[in-house]
N, CA, C and O of each residue as an XYZ file, in Angstrom:
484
protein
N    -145.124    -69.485    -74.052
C    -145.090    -70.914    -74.251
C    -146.414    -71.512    -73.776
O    -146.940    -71.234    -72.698
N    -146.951    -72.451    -74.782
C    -148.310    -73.030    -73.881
C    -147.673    -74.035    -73.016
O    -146.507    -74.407    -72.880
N    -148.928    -74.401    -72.405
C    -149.026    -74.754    -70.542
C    -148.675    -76.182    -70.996
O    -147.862    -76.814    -70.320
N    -149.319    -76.833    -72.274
C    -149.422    -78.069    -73.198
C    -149.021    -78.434    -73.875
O    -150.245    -78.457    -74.004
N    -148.262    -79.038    -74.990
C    -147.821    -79.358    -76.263
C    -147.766    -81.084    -76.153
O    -147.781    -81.784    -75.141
N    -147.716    -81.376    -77.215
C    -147.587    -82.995    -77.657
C    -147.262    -83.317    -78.959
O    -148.084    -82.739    -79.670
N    -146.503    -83.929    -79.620
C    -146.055    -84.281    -80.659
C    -145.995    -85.253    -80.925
O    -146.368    -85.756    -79.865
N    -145.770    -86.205    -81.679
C    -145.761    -88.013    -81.978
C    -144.253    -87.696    -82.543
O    -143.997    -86.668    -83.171
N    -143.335    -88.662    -82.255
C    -141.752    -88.740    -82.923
C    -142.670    -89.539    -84.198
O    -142.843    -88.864    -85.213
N    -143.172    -90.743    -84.175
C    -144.059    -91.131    -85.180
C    -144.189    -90.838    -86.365
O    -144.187    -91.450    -87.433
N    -144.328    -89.600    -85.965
C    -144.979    -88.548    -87.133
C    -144.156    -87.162    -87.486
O    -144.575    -86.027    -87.712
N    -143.233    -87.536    -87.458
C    -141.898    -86.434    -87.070
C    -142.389    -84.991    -87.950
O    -143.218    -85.052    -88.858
N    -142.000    -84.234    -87.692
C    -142.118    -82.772    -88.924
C    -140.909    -82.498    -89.737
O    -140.875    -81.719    -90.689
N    -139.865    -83.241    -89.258
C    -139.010    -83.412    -90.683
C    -138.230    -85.161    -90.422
O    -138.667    -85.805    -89.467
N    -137.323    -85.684    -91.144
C    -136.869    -86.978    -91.079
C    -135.883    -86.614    -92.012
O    -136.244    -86.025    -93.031
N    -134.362    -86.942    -91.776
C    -133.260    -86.513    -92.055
C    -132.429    -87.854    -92.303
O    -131.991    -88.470    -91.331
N    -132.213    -88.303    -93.607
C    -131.050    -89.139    -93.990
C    -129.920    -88.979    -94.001
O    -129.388    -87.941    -94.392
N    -129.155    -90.258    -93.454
C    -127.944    -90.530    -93.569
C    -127.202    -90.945    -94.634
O    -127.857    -91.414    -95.565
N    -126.084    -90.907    -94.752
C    -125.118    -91.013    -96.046
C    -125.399    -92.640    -96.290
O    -125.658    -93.157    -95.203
N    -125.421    -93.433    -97.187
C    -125.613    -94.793    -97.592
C    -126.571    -95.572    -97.027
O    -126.485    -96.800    -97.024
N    -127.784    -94.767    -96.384
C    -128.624    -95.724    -95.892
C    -128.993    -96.111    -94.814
O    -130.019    -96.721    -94.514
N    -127.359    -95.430    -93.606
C    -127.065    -96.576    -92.605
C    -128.045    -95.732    -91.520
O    -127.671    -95.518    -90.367
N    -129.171    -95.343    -91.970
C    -130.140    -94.675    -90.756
C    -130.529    -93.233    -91.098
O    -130.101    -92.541    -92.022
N    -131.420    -92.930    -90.168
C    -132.079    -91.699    -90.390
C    -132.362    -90.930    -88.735
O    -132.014    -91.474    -87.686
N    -132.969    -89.749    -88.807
C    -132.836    -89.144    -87.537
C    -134.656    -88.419    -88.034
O    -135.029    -87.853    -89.062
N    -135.192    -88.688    -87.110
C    -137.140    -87.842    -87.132
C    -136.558    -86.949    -85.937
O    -135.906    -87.040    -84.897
N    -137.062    -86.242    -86.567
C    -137.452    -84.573    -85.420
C    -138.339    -83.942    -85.275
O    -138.988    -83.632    -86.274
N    -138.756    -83.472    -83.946
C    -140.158    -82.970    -83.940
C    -139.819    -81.822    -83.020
O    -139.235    -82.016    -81.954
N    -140.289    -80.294    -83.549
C    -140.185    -79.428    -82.941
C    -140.831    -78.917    -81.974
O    -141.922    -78.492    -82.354
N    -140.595    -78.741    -80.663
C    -141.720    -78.077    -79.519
C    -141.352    -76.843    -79.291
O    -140.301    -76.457    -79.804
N    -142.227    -75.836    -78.370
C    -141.798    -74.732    -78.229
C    -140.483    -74.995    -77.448
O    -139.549    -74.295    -77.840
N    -140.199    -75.848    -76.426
C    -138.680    -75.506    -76.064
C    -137.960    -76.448    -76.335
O    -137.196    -77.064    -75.592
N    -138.266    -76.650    -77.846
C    -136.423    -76.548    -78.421
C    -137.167    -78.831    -79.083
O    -137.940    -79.702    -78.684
N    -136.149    -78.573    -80.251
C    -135.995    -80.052    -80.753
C    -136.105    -80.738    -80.110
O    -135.809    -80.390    -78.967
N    -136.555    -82.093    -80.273
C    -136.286    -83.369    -79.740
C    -136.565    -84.596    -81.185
O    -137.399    -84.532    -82.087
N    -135.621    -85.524    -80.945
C    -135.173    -86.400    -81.961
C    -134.787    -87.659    -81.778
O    -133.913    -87.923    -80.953
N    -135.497    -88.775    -82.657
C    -135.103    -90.009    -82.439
C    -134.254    -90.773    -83.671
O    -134.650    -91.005    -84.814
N    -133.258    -91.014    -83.203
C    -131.872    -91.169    -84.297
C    -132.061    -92.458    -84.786
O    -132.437    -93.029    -83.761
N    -132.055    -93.097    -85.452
C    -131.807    -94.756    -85.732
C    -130.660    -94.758    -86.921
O    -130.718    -94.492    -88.122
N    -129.241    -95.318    -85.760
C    -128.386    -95.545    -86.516
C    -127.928    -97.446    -87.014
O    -127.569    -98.348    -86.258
N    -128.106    -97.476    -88.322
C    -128.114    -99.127    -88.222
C    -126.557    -99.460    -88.422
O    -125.611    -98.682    -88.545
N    -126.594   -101.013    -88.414
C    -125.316   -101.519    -87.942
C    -123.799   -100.984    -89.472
O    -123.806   -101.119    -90.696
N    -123.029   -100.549    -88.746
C    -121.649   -100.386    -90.044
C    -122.188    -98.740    -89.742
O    -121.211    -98.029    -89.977
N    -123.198    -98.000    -89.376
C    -122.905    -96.429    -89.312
C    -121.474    -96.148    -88.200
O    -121.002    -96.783    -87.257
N    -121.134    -94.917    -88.863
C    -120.010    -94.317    -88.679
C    -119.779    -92.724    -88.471
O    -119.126    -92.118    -89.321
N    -120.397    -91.933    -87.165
C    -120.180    -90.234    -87.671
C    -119.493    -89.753    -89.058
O    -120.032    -89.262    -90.050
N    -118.511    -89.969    -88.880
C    -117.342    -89.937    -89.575
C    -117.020    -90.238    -91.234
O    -116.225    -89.709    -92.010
N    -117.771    -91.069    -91.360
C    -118.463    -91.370    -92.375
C    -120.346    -91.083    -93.243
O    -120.832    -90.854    -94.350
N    -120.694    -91.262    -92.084
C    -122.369    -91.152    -92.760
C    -122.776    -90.077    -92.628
O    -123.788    -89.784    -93.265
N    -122.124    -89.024    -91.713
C    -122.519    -87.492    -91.419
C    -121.637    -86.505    -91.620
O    -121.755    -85.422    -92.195
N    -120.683    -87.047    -91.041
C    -119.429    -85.881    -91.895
C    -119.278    -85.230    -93.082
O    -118.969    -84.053    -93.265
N    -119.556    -86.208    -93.987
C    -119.818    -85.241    -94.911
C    -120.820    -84.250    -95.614
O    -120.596    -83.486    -96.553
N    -122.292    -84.521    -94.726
C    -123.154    -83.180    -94.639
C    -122.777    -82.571    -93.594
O    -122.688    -81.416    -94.009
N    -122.395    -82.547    -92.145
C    -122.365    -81.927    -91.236
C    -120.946    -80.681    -91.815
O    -120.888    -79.495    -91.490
N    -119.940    -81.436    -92.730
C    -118.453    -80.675    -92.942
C    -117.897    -80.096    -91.991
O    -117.210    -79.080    -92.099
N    -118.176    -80.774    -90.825
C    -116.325    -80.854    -89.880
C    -116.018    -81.501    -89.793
O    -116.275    -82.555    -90.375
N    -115.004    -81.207    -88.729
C    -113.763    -82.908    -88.597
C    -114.603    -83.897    -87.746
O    -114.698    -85.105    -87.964
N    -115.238    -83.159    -86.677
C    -115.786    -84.371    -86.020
C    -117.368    -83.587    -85.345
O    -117.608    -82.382    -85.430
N    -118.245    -84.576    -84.725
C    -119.637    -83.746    -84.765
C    -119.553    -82.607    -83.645
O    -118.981    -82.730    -82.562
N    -120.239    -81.460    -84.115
C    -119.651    -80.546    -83.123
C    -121.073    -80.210    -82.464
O    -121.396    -79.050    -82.205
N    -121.752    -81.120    -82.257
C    -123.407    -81.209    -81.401
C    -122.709    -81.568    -80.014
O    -121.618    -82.117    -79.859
N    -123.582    -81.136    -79.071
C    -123.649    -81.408    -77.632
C    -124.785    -82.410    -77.628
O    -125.911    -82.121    -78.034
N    -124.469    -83.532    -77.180
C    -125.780    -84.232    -76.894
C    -126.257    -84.508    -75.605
O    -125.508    -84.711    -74.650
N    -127.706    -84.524    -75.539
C    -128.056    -85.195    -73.848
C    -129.530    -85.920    -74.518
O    -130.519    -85.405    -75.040
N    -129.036    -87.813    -74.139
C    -129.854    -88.549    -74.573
C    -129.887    -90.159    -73.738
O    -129.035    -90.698    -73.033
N    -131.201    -90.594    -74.156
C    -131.366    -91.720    -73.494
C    -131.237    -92.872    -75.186
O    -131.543    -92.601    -76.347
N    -130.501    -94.473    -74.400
C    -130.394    -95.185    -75.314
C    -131.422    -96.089    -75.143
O    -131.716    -96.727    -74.132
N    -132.029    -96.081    -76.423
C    -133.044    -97.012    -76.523
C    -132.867    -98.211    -76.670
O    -133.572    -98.961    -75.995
N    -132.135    -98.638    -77.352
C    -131.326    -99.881    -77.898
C    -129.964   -100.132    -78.733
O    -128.874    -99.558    -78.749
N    -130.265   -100.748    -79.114
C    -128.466   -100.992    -79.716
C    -127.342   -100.474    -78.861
O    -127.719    -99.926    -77.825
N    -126.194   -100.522    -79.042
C    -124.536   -100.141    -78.481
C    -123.932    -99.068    -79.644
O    -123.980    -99.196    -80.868
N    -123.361    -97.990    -78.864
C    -122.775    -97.383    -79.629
C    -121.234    -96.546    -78.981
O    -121.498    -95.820    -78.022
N    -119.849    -96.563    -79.348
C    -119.178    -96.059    -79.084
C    -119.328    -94.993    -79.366
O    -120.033    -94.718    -80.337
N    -118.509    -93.688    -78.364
C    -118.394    -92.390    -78.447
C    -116.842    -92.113    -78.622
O    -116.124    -92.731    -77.835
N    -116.279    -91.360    -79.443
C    -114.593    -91.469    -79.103
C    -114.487    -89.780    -79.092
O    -114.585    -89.268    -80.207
N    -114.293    -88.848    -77.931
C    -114.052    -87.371    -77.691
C    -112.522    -87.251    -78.604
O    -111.609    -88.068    -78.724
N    -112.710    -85.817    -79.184
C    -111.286    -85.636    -80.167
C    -110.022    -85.719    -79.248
O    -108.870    -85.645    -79.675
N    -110.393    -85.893    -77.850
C    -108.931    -85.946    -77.118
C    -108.665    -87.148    -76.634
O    -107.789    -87.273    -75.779
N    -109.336    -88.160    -77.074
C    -108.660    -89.735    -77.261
C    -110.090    -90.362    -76.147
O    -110.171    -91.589    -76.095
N    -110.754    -89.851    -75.622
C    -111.671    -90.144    -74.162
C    -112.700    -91.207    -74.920
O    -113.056    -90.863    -76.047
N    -113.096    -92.187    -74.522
C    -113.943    -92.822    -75.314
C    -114.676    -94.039    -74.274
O    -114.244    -94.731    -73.351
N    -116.095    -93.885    -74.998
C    -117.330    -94.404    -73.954
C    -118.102    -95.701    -74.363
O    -118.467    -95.304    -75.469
N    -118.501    -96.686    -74.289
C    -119.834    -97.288    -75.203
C    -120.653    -97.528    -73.984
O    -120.466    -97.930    -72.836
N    -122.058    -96.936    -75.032
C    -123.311    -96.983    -74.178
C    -124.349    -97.831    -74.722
O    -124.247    -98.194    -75.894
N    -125.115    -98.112    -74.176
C    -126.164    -98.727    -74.242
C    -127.560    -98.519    -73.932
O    -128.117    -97.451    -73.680
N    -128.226   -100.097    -74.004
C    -130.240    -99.834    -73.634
C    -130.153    -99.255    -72.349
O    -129.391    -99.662    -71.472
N    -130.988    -98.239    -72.231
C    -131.361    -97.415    -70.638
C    -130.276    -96.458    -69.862
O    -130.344    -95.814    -68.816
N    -128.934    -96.710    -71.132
C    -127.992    -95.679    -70.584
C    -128.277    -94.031    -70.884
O    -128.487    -93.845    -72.082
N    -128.330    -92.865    -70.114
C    -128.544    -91.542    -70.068
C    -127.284    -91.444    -70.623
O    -126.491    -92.379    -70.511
N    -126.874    -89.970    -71.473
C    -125.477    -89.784    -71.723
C    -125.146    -88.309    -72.223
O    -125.571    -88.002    -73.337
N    -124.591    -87.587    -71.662
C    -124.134    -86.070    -72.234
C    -122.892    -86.526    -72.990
O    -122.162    -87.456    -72.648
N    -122.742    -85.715    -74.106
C    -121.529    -85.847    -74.976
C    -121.236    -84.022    -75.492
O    -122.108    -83.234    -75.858
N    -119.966    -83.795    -75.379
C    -119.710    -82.660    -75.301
C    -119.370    -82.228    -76.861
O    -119.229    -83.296    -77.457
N    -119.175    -81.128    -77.791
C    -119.260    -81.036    -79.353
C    -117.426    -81.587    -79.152
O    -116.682    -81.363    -78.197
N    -117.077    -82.493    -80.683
C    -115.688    -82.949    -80.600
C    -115.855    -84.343    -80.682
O    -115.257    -84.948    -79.793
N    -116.520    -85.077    -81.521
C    -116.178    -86.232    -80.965
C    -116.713    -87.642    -82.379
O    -117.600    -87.458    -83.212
N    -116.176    -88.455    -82.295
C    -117.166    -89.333    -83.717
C    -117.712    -90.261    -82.807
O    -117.544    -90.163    -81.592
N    -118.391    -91.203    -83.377
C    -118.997    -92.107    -82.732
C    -119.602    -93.338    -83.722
O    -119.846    -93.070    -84.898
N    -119.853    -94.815    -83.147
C    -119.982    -95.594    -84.338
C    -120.991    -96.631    -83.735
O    -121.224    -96.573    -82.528
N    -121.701    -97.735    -84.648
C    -122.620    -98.504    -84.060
C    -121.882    -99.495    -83.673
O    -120.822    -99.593    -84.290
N    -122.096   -100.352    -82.771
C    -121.209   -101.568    -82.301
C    -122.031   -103.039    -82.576
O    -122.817   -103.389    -81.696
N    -121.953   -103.455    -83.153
C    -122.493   -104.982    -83.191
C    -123.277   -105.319    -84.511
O    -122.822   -105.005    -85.611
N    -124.842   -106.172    -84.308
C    -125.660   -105.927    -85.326
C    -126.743   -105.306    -85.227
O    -127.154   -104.790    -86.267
N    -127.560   -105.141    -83.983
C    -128.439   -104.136    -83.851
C    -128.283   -102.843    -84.300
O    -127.166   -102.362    -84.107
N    -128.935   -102.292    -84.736
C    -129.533   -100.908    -84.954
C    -129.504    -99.832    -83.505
O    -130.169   -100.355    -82.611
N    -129.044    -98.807    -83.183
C    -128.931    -97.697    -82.226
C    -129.772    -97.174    -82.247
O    -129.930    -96.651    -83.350
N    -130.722    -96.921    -81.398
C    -131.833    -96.017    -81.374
C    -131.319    -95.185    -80.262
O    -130.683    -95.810    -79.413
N    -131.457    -93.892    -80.078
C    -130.777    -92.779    -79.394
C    -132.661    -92.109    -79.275
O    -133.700    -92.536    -79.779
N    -132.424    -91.131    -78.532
C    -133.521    -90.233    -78.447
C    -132.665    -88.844    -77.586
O    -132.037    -88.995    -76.538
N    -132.798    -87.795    -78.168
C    -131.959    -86.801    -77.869
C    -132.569    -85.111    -77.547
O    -133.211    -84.509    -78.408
N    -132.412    -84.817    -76.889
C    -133.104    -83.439    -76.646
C    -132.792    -82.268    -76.493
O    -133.608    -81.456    -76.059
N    -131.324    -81.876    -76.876
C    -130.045    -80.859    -76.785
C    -129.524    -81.125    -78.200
O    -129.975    -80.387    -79.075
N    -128.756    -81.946    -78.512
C    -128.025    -82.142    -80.037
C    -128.794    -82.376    -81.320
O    -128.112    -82.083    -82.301
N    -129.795    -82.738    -81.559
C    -130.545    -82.369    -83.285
C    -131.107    -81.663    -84.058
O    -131.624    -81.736    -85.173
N    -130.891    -80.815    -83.138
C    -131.646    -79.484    -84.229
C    -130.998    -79.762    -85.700
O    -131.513    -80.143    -86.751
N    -129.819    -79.459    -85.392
C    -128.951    -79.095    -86.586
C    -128.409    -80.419    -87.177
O    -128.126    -80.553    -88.368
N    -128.303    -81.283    -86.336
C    -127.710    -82.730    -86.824
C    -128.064    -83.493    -87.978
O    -129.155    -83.932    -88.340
N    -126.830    -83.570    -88.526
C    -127.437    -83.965    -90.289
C    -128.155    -83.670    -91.157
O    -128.723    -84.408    -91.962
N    -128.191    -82.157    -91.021
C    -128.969    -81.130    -91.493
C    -127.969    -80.283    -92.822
O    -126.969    -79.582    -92.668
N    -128.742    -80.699    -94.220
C    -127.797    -80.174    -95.108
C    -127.444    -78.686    -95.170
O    -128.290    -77.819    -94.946
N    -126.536    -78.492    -95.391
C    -126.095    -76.761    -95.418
C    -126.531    -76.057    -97.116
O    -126.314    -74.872    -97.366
């Protein structure tokens, strides 16, 4: 691994759409491992805007991320459910949908869950 690396999210090396529009996810690969900045806009829905490229029941990513902006609920498949926000840190375990809350736009930044996230099969 070099001692150095730097990447621009900016300038992502791939950029991954969502189902109807409601946002996109840039990813930029380093030697250890993805990192990704999500922008989910207002009316996105896991469950809807990813589910049906991801094809499970619910997203089965582990996430560990900081919120940039916007509000977004988390609901775990065993009823457990969170909303986070600007400057909130947050692990989310695979199992779970999640949706935008209000009218802002969700900006997430994530460094465990996008490799694969919304990534067509």
């Amino acid at each position: 691994m070099a001692a150095l690396e730097r990447k621009n999210i900016n300038s992502p090396d791939e950029t991954r759409q969502f189902k109807d529009g409601r946002g996109h996810l840039d990813l930029v690969t380093l030697a250890g491992g993805p990192v990704g900045r999500a922008t989910f806009e207002p009316g996105w829905k896991w469950s809807e805007h990813v589910k049906p490229i991801a094809g499970t029941d619910s997203c089965q990513a582990a996430h560990v991320g900081y919120f940039v902006s916007g509000r977004m609920v988390v609901r775990m498949d065993d009823g457990e459910e969170m909303e986070f926000g600007p400057g909130d840190v947050a692990t989310m375990a695979p199992g779970h949908d999640a949706w935008v809350v209000g009218d802002d736009p969700c900006v997430i930044v994530d460094w465990a869950g996008f490799g694969d996230y919304a990534k067509a099969k």
